[in-house]
C-alpha positions in Angstrom: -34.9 -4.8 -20.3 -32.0 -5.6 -21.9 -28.5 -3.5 -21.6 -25.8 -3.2 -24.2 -22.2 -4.4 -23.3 -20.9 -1.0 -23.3 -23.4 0.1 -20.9 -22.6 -2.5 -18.5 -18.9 -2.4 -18.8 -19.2 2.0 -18.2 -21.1 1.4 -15.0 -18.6 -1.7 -14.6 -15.8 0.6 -14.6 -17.7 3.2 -12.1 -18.2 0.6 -9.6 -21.7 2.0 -9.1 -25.1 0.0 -8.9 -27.5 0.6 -11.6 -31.1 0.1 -12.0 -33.1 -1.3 -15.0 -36.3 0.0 -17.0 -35.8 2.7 -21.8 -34.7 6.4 -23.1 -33.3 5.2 -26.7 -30.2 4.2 -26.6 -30.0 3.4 -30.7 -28.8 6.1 -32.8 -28.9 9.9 -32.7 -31.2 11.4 -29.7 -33.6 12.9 -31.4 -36.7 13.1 -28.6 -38.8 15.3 -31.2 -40.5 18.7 -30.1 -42.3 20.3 -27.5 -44.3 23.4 -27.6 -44.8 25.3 -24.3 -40.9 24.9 -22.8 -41.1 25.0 -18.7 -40.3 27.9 -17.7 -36.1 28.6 -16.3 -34.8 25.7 -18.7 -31.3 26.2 -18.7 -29.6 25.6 -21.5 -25.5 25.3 -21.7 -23.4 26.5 -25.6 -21.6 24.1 -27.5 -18.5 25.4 -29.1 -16.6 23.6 -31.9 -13.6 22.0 -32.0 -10.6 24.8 -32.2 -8.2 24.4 -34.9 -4.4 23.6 -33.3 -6.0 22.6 -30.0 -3.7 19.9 -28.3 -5.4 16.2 -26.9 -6.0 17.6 -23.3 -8.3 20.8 -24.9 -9.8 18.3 -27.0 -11.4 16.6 -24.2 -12.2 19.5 -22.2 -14.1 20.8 -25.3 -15.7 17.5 -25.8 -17.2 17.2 -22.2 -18.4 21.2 -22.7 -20.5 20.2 -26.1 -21.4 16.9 -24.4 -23.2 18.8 -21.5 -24.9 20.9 -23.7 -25.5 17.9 -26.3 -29.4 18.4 -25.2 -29.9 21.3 -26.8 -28.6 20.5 -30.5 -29.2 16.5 -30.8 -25.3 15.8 -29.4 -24.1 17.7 -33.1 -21.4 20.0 -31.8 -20.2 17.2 -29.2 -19.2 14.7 -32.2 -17.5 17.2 -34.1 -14.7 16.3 -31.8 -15.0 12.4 -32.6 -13.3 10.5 -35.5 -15.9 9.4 -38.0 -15.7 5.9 -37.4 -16.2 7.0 -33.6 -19.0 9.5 -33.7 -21.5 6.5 -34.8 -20.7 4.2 -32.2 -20.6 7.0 -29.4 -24.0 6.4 -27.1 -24.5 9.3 -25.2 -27.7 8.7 -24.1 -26.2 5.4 -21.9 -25.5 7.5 -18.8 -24.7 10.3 -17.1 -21.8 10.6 -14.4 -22.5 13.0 -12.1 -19.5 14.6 -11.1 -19.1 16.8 -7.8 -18.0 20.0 -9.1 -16.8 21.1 -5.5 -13.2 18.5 -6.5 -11.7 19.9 -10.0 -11.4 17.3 -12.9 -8.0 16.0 -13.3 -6.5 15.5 -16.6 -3.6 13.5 -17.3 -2.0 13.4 -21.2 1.1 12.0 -20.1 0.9 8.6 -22.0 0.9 9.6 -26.0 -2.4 9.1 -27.3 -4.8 8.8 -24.2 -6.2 11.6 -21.2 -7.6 10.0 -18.6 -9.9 12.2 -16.4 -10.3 11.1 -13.0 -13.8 12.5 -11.6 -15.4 12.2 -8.2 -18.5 10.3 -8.7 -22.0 11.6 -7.2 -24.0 9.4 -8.9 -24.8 8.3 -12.1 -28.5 8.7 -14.5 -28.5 5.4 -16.8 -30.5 5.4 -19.7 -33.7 4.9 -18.4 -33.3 8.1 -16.2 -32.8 6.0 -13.3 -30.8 7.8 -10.6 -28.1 6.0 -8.6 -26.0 7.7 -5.6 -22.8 6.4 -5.7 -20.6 5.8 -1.9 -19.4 9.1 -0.9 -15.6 9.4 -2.1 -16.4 7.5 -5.3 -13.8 8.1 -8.0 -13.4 6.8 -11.3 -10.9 6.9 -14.4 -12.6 7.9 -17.4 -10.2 7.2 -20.5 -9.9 9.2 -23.8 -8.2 7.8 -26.6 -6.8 10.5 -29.5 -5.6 10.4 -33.4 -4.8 12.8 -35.4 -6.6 13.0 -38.7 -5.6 14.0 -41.8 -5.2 17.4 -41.2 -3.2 17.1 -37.9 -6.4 17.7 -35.6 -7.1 15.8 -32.8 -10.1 13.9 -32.2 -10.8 11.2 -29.7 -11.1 7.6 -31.2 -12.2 5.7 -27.8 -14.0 7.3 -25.1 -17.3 5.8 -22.8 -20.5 6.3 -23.2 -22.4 8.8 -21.4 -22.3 12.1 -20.5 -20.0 13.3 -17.7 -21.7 16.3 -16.3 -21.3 18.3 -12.6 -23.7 18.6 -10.1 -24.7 22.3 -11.4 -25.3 21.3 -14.5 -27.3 18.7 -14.1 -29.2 20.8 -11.6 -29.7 23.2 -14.6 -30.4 21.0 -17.2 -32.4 17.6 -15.2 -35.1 17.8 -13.4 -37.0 14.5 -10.9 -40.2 13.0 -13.2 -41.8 10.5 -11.3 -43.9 8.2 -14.2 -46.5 6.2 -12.5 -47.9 2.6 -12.2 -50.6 1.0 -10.9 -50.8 -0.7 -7.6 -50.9 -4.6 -8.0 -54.5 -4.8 -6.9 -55.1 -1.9 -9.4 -56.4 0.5 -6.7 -53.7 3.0 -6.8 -51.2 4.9 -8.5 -47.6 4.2 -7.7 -44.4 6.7 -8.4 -41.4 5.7 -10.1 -38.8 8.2 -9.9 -36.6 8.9 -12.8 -34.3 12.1 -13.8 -35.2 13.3 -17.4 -33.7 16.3 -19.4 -35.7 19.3 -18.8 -35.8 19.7 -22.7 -38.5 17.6 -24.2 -39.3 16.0 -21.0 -43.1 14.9 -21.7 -41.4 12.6 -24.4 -38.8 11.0 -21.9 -41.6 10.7 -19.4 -44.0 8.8 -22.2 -41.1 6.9 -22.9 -40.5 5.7 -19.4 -44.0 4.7 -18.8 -43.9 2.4 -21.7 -40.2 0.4 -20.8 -41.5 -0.6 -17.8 -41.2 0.0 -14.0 -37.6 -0.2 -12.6 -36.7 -3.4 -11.5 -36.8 -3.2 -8.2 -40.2 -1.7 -8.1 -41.8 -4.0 -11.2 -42.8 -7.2 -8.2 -45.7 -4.5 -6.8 -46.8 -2.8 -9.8 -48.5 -3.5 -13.1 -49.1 -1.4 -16.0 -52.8 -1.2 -18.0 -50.8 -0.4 -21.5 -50.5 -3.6 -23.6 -46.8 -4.8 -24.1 -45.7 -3.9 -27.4 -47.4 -0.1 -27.5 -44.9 2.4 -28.5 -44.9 6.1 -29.5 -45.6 6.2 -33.3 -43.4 9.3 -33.7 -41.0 10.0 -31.4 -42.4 13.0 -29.8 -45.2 14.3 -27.2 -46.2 17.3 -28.6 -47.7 20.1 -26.1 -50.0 22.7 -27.1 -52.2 24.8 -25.6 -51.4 23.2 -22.1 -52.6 19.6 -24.2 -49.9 16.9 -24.2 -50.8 14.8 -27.4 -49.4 11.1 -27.1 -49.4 9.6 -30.3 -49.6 5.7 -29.4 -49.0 2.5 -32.3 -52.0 0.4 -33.1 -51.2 -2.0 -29.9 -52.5 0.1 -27.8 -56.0 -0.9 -29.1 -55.7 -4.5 -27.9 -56.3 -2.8 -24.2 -59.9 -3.7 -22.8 -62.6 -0.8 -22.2 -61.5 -1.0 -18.7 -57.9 -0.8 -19.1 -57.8 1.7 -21.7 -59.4 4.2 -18.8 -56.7 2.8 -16.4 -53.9 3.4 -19.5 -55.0 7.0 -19.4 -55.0 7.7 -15.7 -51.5 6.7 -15.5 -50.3 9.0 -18.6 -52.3 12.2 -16.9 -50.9 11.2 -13.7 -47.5 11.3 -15.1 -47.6 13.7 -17.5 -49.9 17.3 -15.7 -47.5 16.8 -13.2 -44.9 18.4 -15.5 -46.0 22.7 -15.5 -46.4 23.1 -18.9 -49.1 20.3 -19.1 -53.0 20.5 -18.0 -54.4 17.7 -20.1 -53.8 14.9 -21.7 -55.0 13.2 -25.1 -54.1 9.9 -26.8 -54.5 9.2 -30.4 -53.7 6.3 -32.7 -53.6 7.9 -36.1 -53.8 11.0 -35.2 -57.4 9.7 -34.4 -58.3 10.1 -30.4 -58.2 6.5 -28.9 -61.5 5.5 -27.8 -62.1 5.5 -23.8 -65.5 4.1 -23.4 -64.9 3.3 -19.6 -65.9 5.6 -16.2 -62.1 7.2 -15.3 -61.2 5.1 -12.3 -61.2 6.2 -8.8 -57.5 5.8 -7.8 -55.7 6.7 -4.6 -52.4 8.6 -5.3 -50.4 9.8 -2.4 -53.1 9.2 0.2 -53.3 11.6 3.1 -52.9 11.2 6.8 -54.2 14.3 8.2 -52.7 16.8 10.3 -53.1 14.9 13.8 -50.3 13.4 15.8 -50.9 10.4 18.0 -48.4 10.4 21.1 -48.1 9.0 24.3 -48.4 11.5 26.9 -46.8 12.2 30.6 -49.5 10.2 32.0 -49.0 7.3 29.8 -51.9 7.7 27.6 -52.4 7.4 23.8 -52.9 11.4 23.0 -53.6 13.5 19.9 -52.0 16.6 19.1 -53.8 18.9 16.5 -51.3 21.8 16.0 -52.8 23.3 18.7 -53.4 21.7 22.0 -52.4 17.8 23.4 -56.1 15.9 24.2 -56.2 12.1 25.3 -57.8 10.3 23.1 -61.6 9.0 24.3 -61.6 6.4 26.6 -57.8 6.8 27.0 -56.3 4.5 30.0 -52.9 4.7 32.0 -51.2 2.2 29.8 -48.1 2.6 32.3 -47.6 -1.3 33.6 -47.4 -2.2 29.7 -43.7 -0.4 29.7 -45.5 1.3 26.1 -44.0 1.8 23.3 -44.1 2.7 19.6 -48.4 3.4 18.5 -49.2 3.1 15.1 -52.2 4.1 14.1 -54.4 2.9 10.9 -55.5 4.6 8.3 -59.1 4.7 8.7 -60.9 4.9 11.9 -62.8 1.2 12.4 -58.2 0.2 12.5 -57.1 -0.3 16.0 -54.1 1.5 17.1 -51.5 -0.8 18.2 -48.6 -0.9 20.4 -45.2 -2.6 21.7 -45.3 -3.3 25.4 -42.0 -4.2 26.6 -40.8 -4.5 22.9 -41.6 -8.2 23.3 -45.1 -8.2 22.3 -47.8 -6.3 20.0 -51.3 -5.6 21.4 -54.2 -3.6 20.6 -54.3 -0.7 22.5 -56.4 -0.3 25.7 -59.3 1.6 26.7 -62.0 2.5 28.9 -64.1 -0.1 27.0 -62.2 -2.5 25.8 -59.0 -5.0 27.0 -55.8 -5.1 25.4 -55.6 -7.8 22.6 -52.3 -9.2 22.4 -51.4 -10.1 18.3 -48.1 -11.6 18.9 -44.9 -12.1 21.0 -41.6 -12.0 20.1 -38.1 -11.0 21.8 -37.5 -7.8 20.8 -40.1 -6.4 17.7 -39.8 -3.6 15.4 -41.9 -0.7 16.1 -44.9 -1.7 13.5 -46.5 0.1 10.7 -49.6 0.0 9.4 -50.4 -0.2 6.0 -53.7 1.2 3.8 -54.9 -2.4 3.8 -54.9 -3.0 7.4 -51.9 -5.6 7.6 -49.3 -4.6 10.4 -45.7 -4.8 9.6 -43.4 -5.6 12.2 -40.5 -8.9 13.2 -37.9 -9.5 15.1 -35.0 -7.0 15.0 -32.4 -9.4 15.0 -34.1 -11.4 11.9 -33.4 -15.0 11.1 -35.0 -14.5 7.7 -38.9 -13.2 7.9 -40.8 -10.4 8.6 -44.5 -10.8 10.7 -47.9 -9.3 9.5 -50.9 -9.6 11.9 -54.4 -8.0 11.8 -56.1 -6.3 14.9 -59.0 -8.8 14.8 -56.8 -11.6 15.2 -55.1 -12.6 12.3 -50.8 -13.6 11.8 -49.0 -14.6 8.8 -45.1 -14.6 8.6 -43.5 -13.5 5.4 -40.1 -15.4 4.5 -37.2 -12.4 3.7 -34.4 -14.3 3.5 -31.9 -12.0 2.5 -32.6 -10.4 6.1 -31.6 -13.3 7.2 -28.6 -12.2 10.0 -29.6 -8.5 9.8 -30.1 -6.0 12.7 -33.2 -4.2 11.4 -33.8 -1.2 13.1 -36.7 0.6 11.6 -39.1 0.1 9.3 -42.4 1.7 7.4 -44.5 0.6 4.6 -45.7 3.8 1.9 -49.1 5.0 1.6 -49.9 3.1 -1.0 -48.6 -0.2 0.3 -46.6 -0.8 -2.5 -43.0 -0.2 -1.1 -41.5 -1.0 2.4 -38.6 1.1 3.6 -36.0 -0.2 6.3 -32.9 0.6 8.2 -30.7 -2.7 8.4 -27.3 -2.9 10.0 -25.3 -6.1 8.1 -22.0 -6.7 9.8 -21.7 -2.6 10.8 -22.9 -1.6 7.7 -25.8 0.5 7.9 -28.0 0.5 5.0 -31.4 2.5 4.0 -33.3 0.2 1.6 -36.3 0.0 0.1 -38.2 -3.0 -1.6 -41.6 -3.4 -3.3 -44.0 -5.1 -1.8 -45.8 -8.4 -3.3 -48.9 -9.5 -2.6 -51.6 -12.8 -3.9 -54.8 -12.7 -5.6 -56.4 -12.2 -2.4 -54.3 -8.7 -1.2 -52.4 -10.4 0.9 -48.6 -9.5 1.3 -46.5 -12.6 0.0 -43.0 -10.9 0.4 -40.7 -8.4 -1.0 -38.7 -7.9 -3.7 -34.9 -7.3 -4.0 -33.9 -3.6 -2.3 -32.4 -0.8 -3.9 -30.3 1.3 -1.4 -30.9 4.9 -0.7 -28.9 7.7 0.9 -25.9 6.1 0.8 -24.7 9.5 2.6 -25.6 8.4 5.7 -22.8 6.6 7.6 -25.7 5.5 10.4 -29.4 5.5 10.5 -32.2 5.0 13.7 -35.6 5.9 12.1 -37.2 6.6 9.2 -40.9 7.5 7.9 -42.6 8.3 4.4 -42.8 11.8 3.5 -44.5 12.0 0.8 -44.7 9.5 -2.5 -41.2 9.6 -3.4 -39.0 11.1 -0.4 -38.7 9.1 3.1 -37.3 11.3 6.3 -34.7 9.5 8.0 -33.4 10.1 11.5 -29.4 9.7 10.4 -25.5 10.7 10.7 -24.2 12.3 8.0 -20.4 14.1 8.0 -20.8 13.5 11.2 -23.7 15.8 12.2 -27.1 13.9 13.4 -29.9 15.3 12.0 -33.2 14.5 10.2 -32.4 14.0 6.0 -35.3 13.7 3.2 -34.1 11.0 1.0 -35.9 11.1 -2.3 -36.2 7.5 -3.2 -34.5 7.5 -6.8 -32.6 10.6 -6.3 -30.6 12.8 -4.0 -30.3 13.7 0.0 -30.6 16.4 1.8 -29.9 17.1 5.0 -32.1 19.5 7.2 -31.1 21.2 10.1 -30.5 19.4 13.8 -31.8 19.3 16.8 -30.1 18.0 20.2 -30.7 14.7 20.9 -33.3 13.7 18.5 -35.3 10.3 19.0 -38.0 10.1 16.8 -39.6 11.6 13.5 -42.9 11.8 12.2 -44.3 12.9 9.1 -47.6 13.8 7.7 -47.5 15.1 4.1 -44.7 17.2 2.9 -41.2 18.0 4.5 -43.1 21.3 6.2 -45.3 18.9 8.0 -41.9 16.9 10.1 -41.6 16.7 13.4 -39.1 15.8 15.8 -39.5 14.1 19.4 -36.4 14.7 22.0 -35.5 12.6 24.5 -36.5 14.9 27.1 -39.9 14.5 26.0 -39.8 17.4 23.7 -42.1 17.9 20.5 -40.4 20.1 17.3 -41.6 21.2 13.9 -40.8 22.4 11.2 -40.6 26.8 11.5 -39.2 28.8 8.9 -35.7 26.8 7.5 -35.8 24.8 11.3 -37.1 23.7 13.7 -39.1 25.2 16.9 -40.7 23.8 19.9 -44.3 22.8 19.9 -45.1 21.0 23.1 -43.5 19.1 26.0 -43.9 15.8 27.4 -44.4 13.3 24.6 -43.0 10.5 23.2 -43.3 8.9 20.3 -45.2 10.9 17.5 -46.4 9.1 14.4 -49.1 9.8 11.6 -51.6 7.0 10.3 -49.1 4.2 9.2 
């Protein structure tokens, strides 16, 4: 999808990465209507310009309307423009999020410009893609002023976007994740974006349509044909009904993919409160699904049951309740053991690292160790839905390994990990996305990349990364918590601790505990847990943590 220059020289100026995928960015923002208004949208006034008000006020009242620009179609905001200027403004190109904790400084001192410098959070683009910017980020935002005829002021040059704090945006934005399909078509795939809470079933229809962001688009495809649009640029809700009025394209879907085109707009749309069903017309006539509705996997579950190893060296499951060996459990002790991962469905093998130099099927009472590959020093591996293990060397020369627990090894060329310390990683539960925790010359990095696979399933490589929690000045572990938010085991102003890092939005960190190892997660940031190096087992209680069990080590979910 293709950006205009003024876009790309704003985000230039910001020094911030941006991804790709379309809110409008030609003309007025006029999303259209919605009936049935989430409940708690905030809303901020718009005041107009004040007669006499010098270049500095001018700006200040500018920003103020701009936040608010939302609620009235941006109206009162380019009151304080010139005319030639209140056409070319885009304010739908971005929005800088500011942190409201460090005040705005304005400086009028050259005749004719304020320059605002801002502390930079991150920054929405016009796709609603959400990108963190480094902590400390600041950027000059420059004004330029005229007086008109009548001796007002009014700002001549200025970027596009909206510069808006932390708050507000809080207020007035709220996370939408639009979804895709899965390559193989099996499953349904979040893509995170940040969309206005006013009118936000349009913005999400929109989304869905532009695309998946780049970074994601290698592992997903979409059923609607290219070329379908919104006929009138609004999705009406009434009656809990979302009405998406599609163009005539649409109809060029198959039978099969029409069902498929559907799934993915009530995915993405009952997720929003004010929204129970969904139904599509062309011509205000309902589009014709003669398909079944498919039966796709979205956010599949992992149950509530831990696997550990226990004091006596034995693959264990913990249920909430009490720590049992699994059947036909064996002292797995002389492997030096290390790092289970368990599979998603019970005929999967669980797997292990002995010595960190090789992965083998674990042992049992009935059955021999298997080993599946050696190496010098291996990731922990991860399972993924399709039975594929992930794992590789942590000092990479350039390719991650996949092997099977019947047997089967193929190596994946990653060259851009080529020189990397990796120190964790973990596909998602759809097997779409593969998070990692990298270390490139010191720099510590949380990146995740979409996963590409051939005709057959089979994972070919992945796709270029986009980097998440940048808050994190160091980072040791990390799982999926859900569909859109990873846990990772990090340093952040200095404290240790566990943070949930939405992927496509912010961080947060939780509350630590002493001398945290390992994390494991099984759906939901209530369902975390923490291993200590003393052996110690923690979840989640109240706003913290609290003790569960002793002697264990390493706790992980299916994956």
């Amino acid at each position: 999808m293709n950006r205009s220059p003024r876009l790309l020289a704003a985000l230039t100026a910001l020094a911030l990465m941006a991804g790709c995928a379309s809110l409008p960015t030609d003309g007025a923002v006029q999303p259209g209507v919605e009936a049935g208004q989430e409940e708690g949208v905030g809303y901020v006034v718009a005041a107009d310009p004040q007669r006499g008000a010098g270049p500095d006020e001018i700006v200040r009242g500018f920003q103020s309307a701009a936040v608010a620009g939302n609620g009235d179609e941006f109206t009162t905001a380019r009151k304080f423009l010139t005319d030639s200027t209140r056409s070319d403004w885009d304010p739908a190109a971005q929005v800088v999020i500011y942190d409201g904790s460090v005040p705005l400084s304005y400086d009028d001192s050259v005749e004719g410009t304020v320059e605002v410098e801002v502390t930079v959070v991150a920054t929405v683009d016009s796709d609603g893609i959400y990108t963190q910017a480094a902590p400390g980020t600041s950027s000059t935002m420059t004004y330029t002023v005229v007086q008109d005829a009548s001796g007002e002021w009014r700002i001549s040059g200025l970027p596009d976007g909206v510069l808006m704090s932390e708050v507000n945006f809080g207020t007035l934005y709220r996370k939408t994740a639009v979804y895709f399909l899965s390559a193989d078509g099996s499953t349904l795939v979040p893509d995170l974006r940040w969309y206005p809470l006013r009118n936000r079933a349009t913005y999400a229809v929109r989304g869905l349509l532009a695309g998946a962001a780049e970074w994601l688009s290698p592992a997903v495809i979409s059923a609607i044909p290219d070329g379908t649009e919104l006929s009138i640029d609004s999705v009406t809700v009434s009656g809990g009904t979302a009405n998406v009025p599609l163009t005539s394209a649409v109809q060029t879907a198959s039978a099969d993919d029409r069902a498929l085109l559907v799934a993915q707009l009530e995915q993405t749309l009952t997720a929003l409160p004010q929204v129970q069903g969904v139904e599509v017309t062309v011509g205000d006539v309902p589009l014709e699904v003669s398909a079944a509705t498919p039966d796709l996997a979205v956010d599949p579950g992992v149950g509530r049951t831990l696997t550990v190893l226990n004091d006596e060296n034995q693959l264990a499951t913990y249920n909430g309740a009490e720590l049992t060996p699994v059947p036909d459990a064996v002292d797995l002790g002389s492997l030096d053991p290390a790092d289970p991962a368990v599979g998603y469905s019970s005929d999967q093998q669980t797997v292990l690292l002995a010595g960190g130099s090789q992965l083998l099927t674990a042992a049992s009472a009935e059955a021999e160790a298997t080993v599946l590959l050696e190496g010098q020093n291996l990731l922990p591996p991860s399972y993924a839905p399709d039975g594929w293990i992930w794992t590789g060397e942590q000092q990479n020369s350039g390719e991650l390994l996949i092997a099977r627990a019947e047997g089967n090894l193929e190596a994946i060329e990653t060259p851009t990990l080529a020189g990397m310390n990796i120190r964790a990683l973990r596909v998602s539960r759809d097997g779409a996305r593969l998070a990692m925790i990298v270390d490139s010359d010191g720099s510590v990095q949380v990146m995740v990349h979409a996963i590409t696979i051939d005709a057959d399933g089979t994972p070919t490589g992945i796709g270029p990364g986009v980097r998440v929690g940048r808050e994190l000045s160091d980072a040791s572990d990390v799982v999926w918590v859900d569909e859109t938010q990873l846990g990772v085991l990090g340093v952040s102003q200095a404290t240790q601790t566990v943070h949930v890092v939405e992927v496509g939005g912010r961080t947060t960190p939780l509350p630590s505990v002493a001398d945290t190892v390992r994390i494991a997660s099984g759906r939901g940031v209530r369902d975390l847990y923490l291993a200590t190096e003393d052996g110690g087992l923690y979840g989640r209680s109240g706003n913290g943590w609290a003790p569960v069990i002793s002697g264990v080590r390493f706790p992980t979910f299916p994956g």
